[in-house]
VEXTI-554285 format. One line per field, with one value per residue (C-alpha): residue number from 1; residue in one letter; x, y, z. Coordinates in nm, 3 decimals, decimal comma. Example, Ala and Ser with C-alpha at 12.3 -4.5 7.8 and 13.67 -1.06 7.14 Angstrom:
REM residues 2
num <- (1 2);
residuo <- (A S);
px <- (1,230 1,367);
py <- (-0,450 -0,106);
pz <- (0,780 0,714);
This chain:
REM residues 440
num <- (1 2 3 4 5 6 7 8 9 10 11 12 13 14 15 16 17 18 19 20 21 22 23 24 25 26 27 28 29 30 31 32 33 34 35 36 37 38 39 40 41 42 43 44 45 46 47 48 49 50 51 52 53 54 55 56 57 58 59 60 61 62 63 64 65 66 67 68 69 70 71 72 73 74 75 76 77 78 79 80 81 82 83 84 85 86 87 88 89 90 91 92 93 94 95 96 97 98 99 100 101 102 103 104 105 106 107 108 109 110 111 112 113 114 115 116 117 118 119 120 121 122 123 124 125 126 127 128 129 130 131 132 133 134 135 136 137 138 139 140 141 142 143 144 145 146 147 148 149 150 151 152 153 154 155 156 157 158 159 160 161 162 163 164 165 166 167 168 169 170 171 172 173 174 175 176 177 178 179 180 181 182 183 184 185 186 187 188 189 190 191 192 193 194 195 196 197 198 199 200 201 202 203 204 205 206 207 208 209 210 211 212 213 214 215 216 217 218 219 220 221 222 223 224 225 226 227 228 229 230 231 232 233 234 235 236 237 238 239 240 241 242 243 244 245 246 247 248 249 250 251 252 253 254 255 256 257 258 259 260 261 262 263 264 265 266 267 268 269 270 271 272 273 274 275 276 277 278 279 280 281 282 283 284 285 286 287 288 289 290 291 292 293 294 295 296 297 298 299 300 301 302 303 304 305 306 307 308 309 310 311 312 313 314 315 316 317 318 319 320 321 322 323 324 325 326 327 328 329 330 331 332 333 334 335 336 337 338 339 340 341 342 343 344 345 346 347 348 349 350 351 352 353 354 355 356 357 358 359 360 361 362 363 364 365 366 367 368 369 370 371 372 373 374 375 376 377 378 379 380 381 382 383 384 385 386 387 388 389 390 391 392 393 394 395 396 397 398 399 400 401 402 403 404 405 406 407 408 409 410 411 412 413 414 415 416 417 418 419 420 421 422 423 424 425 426 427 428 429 430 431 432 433 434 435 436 437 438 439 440);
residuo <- (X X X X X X X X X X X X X X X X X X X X X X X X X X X X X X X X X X X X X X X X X X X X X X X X X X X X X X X X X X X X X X X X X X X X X X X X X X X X X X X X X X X X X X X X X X X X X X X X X X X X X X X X X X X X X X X X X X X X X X X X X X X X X X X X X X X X X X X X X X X X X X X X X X X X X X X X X X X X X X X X X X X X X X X X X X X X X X X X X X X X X X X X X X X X X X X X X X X X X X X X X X X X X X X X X X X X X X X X X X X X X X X X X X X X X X X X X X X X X X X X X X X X X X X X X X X X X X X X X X X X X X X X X X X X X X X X X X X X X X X X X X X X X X X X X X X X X X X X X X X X X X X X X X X X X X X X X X X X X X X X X X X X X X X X X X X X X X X X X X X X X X X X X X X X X X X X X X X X X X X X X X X X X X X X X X X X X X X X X X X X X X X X X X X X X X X X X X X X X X X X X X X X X X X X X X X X X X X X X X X X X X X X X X X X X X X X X X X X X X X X);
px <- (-0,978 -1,030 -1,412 -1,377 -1,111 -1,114 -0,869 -0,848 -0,514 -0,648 -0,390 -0,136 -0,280 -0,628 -0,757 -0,873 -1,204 -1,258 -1,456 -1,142 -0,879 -1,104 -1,140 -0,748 -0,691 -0,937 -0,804 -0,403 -0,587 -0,776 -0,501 -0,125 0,110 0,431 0,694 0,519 0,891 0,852 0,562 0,413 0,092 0,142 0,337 0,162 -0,219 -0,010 0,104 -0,277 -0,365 -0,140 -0,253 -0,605 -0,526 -0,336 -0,637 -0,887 -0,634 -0,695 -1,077 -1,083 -0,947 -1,115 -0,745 -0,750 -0,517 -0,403 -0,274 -0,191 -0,022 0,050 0,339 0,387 0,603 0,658 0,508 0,419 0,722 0,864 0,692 0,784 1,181 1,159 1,032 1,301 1,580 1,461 1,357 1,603 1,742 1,946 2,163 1,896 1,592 1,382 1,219 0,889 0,652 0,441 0,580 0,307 0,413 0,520 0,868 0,893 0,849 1,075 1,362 1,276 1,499 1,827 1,855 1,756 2,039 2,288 2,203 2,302 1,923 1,742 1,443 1,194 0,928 0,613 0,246 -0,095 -0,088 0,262 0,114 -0,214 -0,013 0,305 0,080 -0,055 0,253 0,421 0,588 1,017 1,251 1,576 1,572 1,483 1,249 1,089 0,908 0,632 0,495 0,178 -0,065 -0,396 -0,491 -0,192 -0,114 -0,071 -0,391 -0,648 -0,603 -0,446 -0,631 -0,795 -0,490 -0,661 -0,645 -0,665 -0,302 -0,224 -0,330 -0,208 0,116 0,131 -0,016 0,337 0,544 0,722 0,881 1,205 1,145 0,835 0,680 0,587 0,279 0,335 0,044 0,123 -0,246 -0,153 -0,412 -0,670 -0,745 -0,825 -1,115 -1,194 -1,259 -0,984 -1,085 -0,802 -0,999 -1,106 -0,770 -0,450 -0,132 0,244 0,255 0,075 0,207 -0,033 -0,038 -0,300 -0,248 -0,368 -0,660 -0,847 -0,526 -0,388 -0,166 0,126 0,436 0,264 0,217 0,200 0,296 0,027 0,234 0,137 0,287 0,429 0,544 0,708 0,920 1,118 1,252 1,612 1,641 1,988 1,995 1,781 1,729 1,538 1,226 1,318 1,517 1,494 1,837 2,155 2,514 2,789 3,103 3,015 2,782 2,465 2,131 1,768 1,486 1,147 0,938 0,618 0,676 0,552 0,805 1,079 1,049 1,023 1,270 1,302 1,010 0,696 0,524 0,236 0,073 -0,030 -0,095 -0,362 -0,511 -0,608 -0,891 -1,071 -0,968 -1,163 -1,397 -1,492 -1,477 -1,763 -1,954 -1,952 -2,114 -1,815 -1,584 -1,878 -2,024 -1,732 -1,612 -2,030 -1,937 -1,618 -1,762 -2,061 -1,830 -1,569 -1,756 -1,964 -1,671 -1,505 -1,821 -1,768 -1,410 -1,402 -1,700 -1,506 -1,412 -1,265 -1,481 -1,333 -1,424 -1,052 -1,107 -0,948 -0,862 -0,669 -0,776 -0,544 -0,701 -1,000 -1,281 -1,414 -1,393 -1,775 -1,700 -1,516 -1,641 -1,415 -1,113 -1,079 -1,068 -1,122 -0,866 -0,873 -0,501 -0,520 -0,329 -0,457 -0,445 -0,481 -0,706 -0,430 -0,368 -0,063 -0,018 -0,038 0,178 0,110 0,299 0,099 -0,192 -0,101 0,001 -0,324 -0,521 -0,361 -0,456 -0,802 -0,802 -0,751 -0,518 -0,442 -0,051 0,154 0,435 0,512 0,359 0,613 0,490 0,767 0,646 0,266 0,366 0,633 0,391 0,076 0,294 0,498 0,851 1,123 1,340 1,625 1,536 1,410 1,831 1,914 1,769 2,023 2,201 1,911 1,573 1,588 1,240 0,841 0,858 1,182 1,166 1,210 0,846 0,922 1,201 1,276 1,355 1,000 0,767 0,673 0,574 0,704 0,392 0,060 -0,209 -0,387 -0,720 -0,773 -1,080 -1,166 -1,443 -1,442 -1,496 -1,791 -1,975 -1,915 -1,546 -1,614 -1,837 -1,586 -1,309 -1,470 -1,610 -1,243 -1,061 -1,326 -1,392 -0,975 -0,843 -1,103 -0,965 -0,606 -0,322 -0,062);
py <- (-1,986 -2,387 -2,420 -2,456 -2,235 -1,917 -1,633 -1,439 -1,239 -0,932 -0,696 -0,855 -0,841 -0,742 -0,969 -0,899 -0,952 -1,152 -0,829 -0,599 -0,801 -0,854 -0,471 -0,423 -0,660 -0,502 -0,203 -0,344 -0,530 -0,144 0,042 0,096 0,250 0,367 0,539 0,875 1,074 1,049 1,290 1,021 0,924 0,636 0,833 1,136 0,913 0,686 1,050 1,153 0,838 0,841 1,218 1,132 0,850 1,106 1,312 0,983 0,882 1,290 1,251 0,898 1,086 1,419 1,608 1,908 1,916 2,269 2,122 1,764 1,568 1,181 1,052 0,713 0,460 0,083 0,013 0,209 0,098 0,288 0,612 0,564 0,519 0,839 1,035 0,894 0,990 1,299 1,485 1,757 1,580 1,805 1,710 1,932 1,706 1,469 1,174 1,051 0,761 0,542 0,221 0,062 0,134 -0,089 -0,206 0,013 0,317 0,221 0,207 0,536 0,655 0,556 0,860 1,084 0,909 0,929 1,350 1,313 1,331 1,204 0,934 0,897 0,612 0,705 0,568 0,691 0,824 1,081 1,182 1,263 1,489 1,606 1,738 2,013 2,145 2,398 2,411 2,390 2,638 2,615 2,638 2,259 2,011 1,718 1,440 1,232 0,931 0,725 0,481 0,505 0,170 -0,100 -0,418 -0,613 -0,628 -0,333 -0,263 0,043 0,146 0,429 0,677 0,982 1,172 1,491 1,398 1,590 1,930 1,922 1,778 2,050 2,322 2,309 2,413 2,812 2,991 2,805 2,481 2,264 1,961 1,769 1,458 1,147 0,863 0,550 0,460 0,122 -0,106 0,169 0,273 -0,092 -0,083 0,301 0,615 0,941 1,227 1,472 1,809 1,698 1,576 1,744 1,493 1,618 1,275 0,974 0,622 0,349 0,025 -0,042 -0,426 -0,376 -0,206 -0,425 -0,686 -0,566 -0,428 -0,557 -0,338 -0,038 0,224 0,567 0,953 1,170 1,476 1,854 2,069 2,300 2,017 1,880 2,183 2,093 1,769 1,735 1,503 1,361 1,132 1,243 1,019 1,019 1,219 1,390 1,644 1,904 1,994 1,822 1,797 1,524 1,710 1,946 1,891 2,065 1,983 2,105 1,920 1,925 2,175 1,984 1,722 1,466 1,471 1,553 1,284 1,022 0,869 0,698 0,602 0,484 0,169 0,333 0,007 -0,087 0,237 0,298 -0,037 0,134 0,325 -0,040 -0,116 0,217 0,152 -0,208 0,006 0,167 -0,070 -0,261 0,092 0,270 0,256 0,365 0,019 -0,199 -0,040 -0,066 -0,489 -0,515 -0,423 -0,597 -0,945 -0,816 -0,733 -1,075 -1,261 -1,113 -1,178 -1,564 -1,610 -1,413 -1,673 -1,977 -2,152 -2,497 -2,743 -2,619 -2,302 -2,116 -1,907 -2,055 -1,774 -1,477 -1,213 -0,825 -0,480 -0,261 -0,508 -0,485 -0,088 0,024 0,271 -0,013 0,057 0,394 0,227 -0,144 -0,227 -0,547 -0,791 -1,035 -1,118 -1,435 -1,664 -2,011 -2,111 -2,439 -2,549 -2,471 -2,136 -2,192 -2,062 -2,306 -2,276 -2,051 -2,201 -2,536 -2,357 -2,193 -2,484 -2,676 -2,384 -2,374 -2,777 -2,682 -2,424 -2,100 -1,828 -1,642 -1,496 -1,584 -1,392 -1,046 -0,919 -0,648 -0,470 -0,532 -0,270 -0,359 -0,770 -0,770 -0,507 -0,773 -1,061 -0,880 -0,943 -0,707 -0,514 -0,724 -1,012 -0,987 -0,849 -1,158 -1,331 -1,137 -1,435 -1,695 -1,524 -1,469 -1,397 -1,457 -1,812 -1,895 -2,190 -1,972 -1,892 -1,853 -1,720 -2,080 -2,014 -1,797 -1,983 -1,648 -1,655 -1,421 -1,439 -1,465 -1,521 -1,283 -1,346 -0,954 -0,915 -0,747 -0,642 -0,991 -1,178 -1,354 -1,465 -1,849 -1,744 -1,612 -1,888 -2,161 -1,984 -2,035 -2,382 -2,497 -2,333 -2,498 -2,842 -2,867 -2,679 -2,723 -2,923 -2,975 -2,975 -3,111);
pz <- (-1,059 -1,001 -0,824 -0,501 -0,482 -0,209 -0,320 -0,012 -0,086 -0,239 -0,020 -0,217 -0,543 -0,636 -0,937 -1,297 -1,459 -1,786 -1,946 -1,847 -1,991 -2,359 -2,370 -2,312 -2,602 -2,805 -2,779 -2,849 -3,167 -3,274 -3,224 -3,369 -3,075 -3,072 -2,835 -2,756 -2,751 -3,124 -3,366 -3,616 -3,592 -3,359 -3,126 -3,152 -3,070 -2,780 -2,632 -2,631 -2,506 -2,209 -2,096 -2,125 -1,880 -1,627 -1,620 -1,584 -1,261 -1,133 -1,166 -0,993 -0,698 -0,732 -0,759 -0,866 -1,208 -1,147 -0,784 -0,856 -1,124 -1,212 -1,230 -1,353 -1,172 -1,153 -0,844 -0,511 -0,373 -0,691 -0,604 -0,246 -0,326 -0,574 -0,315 -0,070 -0,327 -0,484 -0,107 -0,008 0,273 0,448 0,817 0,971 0,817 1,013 0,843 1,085 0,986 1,162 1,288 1,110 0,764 0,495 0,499 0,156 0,338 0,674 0,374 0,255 0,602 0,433 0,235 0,492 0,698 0,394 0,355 0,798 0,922 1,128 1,150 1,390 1,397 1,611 1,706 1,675 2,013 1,951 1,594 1,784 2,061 1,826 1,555 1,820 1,908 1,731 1,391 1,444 1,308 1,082 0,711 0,676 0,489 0,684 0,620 0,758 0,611 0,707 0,573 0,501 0,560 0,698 0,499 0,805 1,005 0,783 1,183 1,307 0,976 0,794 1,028 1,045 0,726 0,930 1,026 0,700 0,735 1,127 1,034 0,771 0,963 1,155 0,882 0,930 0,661 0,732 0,826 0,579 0,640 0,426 0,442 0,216 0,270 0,167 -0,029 -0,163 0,043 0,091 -0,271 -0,386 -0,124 -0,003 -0,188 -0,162 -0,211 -0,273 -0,298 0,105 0,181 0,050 0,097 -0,047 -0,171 -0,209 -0,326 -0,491 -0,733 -0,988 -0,991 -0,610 -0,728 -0,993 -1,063 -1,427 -1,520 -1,292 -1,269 -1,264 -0,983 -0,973 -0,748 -0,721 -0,610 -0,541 -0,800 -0,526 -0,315 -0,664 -0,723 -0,377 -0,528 -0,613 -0,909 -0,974 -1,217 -1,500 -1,841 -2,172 -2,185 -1,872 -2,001 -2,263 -2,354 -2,278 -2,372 -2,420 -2,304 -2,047 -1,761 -1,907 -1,861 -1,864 -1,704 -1,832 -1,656 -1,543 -1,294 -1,461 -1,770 -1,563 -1,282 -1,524 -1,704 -2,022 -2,180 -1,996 -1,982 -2,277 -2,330 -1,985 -1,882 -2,166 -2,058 -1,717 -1,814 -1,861 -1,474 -1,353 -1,591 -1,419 -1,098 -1,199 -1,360 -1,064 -0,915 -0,808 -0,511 -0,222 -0,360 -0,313 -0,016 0,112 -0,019 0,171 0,522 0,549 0,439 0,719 0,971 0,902 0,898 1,252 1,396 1,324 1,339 1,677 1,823 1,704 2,047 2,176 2,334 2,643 2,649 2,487 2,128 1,831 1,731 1,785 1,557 1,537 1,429 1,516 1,451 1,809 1,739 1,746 1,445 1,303 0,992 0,929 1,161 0,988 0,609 0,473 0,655 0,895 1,037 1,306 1,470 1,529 1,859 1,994 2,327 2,553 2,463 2,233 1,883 1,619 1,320 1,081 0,830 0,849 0,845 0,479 0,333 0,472 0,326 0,026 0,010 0,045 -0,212 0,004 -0,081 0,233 0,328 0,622 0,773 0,875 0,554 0,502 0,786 1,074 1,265 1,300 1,331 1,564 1,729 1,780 1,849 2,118 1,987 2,053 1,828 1,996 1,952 1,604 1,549 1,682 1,363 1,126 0,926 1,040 0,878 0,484 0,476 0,513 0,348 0,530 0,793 1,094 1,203 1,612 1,828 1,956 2,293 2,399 2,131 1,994 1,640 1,384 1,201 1,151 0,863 0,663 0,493 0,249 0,060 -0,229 -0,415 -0,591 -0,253 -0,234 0,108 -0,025 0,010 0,405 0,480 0,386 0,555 0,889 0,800 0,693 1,032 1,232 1,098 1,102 1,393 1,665 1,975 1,750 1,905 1,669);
C-alpha cells in the first residue's frame, strides 16, 4: 500500500504478504505442472501436490480425514450454492438459517423452494429454544445454516457452535438434520476445531484468509453427510464411466472427485500451503486471533467515547462490544454510523468517499448481510420491497428510505491480522478531527 494508507476491509478480502507471494512464484519457477486427470510426470507430481494440500487444509482444522474431506470450489459462495443444489430437497424439507447470514446463504432457499419446501429464517433466541425440542418425523432431510462469525457487524458473532450437535441431536431415523456453518469471516481471524465441533458442512474462502489466491474456496463436508447429496449435473473428472448414446453414468466414489467438476484450479491451490504457512510463521491462528482483540476491543473503547461538544456520541457503533465476554461474542469489526450533534445519521456514503480521500479502506452498505443491516437500522421487510426497481445495489445512490431518513447502510471498519494500532489510532483521529460538531 501507499504510506499513509489504512486498509481496514479485511472481511472483504484478507491481504497477501510479500514473502508468500515470492514462495508461490518460486515454486511455479521450480516446478513443471500439468492437468492432474492425465499420468505423466507433470500430472502425476501436480495430482500429489494437490492431495498433499487437501490433507494440509484437514490438519489446519483438526478434521479428522476418515470423517471429513475437501472439496475445492471457487469461492464460499461456491460451496454454499453446491450444497443448495446438490441437498435432497424434498416437499417435506425445511431449509432454517439465521437471519443474519450472508445473502449467499439466504439464496441457498431457492432450491429448497423449487423441490416444494419450506424456509424458515430465525434468531438467536428460537435456535436457543427450537434446538431443545424434539426431533420431527417423516422420511425427510432438513437443513439449517448459520454463521460463525457475521460479515455485517462481527456482532451477533461467534453463534454458538454448540448449535450443531443440538440441532443434530434432533434428527430420528426418518427425518435428518443437517448443520451447515457458513465459516467465511471466522476462519481468517479464529481457530475451528473440527474434532470439538462436528458441522455437515462448512463454507470458507482462502483469499479471506491471508488474501491469495482469489477465486478459490472450498466444502469441508462429512463423508456420511456427503453420501446424501444428489448430484445432477456431473462433468470431467467427476465421473468414472460414461456413455454418449444412452444415459449412463458412474460418479467417482469419494466426494471429493465426484463433487467436482472439470479440472481444478491446481496452480492456486498448490500455492496455499505458503498462505498457512505465513499463518504460522506469524505464530499461528491463537496469535492473530490474541492480535485482533486487543486492537478491537481498543478501538470500541475509543470510538464508543467519541462525543459532540454537546454532550451526543458521534457514533453509533452495532455488535456485542459492550458484551463483558466480548471477547468469544465479537470478532474483529467495528460497523458505525456517524451521527451528527443532533442525533441524525450522517451519510455513509460521504463518509467512504472522505475516507477513502484520506487513505482508509473501510465498506459501506448492507454488506451482503440484509438480514443483520436492515436488523440494526430498524427497516422493515416492506419497505425495503418497496425499493425493487429503485436499489441496484451497495454503491447505488439510494442510501435512505427518503420519506423516514432511515439509512440503508452503515460503515464497516474489519481487521485482520495485518492491522496495525497506527491503522486504529488514525481511524479515530480522522472520524474525530472531521465529524465532530458537523452537520453538513
Amino acid at each position: 500500500m501507499k504510506p499513509n494508507e489504512h486498509y481496514m476491509d479485511y472481511t472483504g478480502s484478507s491481504v497477501y504478504c510479500q514473502s508468500q507471494i515470492e514462495q508461490v512464484f518460486e515454486e511455479l519457477r521450480g516446478a513443471m505442472f500439468g492437468n492432474p486427470h492425465s499420468a505423466n510426470p507433470s500430472s502425476s507430481m501436480t495430482g500429489d501436490r494437490v492431495e498433499e494440500v487437501r490433507d494440509l487444509v484437514l490438519r489446519y482444522f483438526n478434521a479428522d480425514p476418515a470423517e471429513y474431506q475437501v472439496v475445492f470450489t471457487r469461492s464460499a459462495t461456491g460451496a454454499l450454492k453446491l450444497v443448495g443444489e446438490t441437498f435432497p430437497w424434498s416437499r417435506a424439507s425445511t431449509f432454517a438459517y439465521l437471519r443474519e447470514n450472508h445473502n449467499s446463504v439466504l439464496g441457498m432457499r431457492e432450491y429448497a423452494l423449487e423441490a416444494g419446501g419450506a424456509f424458515k429464517a430465525v434468531n438467536e433466541t428460537f435456535v436457543e429454544h427450537w434446538a431443545q425440542l424434539e426431533g420431527e418425523s417423516g422420511p425427510i432431510y432438513n437443513l439449517f445454516a448459520f454463521p460463525a462469525e457475521d460479515n455485517f457487524a462481527g456482532a451477533c458473532v461467534k453463534y454458538p457452535l454448540r448449535w450443531i450437535q443440538q440441532v443434530k441431536a434432533k434428527s430420528t431415523d426418518a427425518a435428518q438434520w443437517r448443520v451447515l456453518v457458513d465459516a467465511a469471516a471466522y476462519v481468517p481471524t479464529q481457530p475451528l476445531d473440527l474434532r470439538e465441533v462436528a458441522p455437515d458442512f462448512v463454507a470458507l474462502s482462502f483469499y479471506k484468509m491471508f488474501g491469495y489466491p482469489t477465486g478459490l474456496g472450498a466444502l469441508i463436508v462429512r463423508v456420511d453427510a456427503a453420501e446424501i447429496l444428489k448430484k445432477l449435473f456431473w462433468g470431467g473428472g467427476a465421473v468414472s464411466l460414461a456413455t454418449s448414446s444412452a444415459d449412463f453414468h458412474v460418479l467417482k466414489c469419494r466426494p471429493a472427485d465426484k463433487l467436482e467438476d472439470g479440472t481444478v484450479n491446481f496452480l492456486d491451490i498448490v500455492s496455499l500451503k505458503h498462505g498457512f504457512g505465513m499463518i504460522e510463521k506469524l505464530g499461528g491462528i491463537r496469535a492473530i486471533q490474541a492480535h485482533v482483540a486487543s486492537l478491537t476491543e481498543y478501538l470500541y473503547e475509543r470510538m464508543s467515547n467519541l462525543r459532540h461538544s454537546n454532550g451526543k456520541p458521534m457514533l453509533q457503533i452495532f455488535g456485542k462490544h459492550h458484551f463483558a465476554n466480548s471477547r468469544q461474542v465479537q470478532g474483529g469489526i467495528l460497523n458505525f454510523e456517524v451521527l451528527r450533534p443532533d442525533g441524525s445519521v450522517f451519510s455513509y456514503k460521504t463518509f467512504e468517499r472522505e475516507a477513502a480521500g484520506a487513505g482508509f479502506h473501510v465498506r459501506t452498505g448492507a454488506e451482503c448481510n440484509p438480514g443483520a443491516c436492515y436488523n440494526y437500522l430498524g427497516v422493515t421487510e416492506k419497505e425495503v420491497e418497496s425499493l425493487a426497481g429503485k436499489k441496484e445495489g451497495c454503491h447505488d445512490d439510494v442510501e435512505f428510505i427518503t420519506w423516514v431518513e432511515v439509512p440503508l447502510g452503515s460503515v464497516r471498519a474489519s481487521l485482520g491480522y495485518m492491522s496495525t494500532w497506527e491503522d486504529a489510532y488514525a481511524l479515530v483521529n480522522f472520524i474525530e478531527g472531521n465529524y465532530k460538531d458537523r452537520s453538513k
